[in-house]
C-alpha positions in Angstrom: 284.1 -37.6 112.6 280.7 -37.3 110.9 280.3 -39.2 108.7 279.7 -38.9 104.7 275.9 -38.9 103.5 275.4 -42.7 102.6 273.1 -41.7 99.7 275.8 -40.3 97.7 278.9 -42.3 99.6 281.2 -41.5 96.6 283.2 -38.1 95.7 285.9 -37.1 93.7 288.7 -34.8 95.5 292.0 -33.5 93.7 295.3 -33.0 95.0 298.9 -32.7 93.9 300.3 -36.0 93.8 303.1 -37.0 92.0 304.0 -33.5 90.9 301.0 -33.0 88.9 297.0 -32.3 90.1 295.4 -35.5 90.4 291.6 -36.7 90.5 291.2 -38.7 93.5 287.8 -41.5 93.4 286.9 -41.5 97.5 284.3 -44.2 98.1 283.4 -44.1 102.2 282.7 -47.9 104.0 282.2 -49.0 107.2 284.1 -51.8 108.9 282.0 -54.6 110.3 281.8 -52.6 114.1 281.0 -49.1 112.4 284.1 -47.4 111.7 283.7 -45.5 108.5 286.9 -45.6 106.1 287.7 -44.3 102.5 288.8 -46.2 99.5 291.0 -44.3 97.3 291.2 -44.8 93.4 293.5 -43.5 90.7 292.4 -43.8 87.4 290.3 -47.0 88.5 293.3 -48.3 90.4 293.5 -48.2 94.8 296.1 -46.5 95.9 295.3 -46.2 99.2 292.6 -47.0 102.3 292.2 -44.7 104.8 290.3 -43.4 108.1 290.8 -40.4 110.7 291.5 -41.0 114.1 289.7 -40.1 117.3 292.3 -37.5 117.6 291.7 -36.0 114.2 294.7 -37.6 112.9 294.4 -39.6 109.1 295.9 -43.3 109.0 296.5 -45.1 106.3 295.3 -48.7 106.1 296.1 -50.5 103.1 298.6 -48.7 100.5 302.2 -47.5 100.3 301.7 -43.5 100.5 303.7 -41.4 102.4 301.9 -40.0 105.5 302.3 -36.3 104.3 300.3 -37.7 101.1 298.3 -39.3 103.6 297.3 -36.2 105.4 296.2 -34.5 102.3 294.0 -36.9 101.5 293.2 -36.8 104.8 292.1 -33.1 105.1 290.8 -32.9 101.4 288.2 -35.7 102.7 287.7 -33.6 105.6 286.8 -30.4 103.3 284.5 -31.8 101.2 282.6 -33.8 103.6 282.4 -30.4 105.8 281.2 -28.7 102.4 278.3 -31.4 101.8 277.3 -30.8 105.7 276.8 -27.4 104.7 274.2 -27.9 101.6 
């Protein structure tokens, strides 16, 4: 996956989560061997860490969401870091 422009490594996605349209804080890291994962906040509270496989597929990490929330996180991420490649 390419990975999120470390200048600006935070972003803000929304999606429907517990039947209402949430703001979602993404903040990307990097584990110790260079993996690049995203913190997930809610109102200043983690929900969730996540990171997308080598065969596209997201994966939760820390956090108790369900994997279909998980995959739209998961592609959310993925359309907003295409739409920064873009600019």
């Amino acid at each position: 996956m390419a990975k999120i422009d470390l200048n600006n490594p935070h972003f803000e996605i929304k999606i429907q989560l517990n039947n209402s349209l949430q703001g979602i804080k993404i903040q990307s890291q990097e584990t110790t061997d260079g993996d690049e994962y995203f913190i997930c906040q809610l109102k200043d509270e983690q929900i969730t860490q996540v990171r997308r496989e080598k065969d596209g597929n997201w994966e939760q990490i820390w956090g108790k969401l369900d994997p279909t929330t998980i995959d739209t996180i998961g592609a959310a991420i993925s359309a907003k870091i295409k739409k920064q490649q873009k600019k």
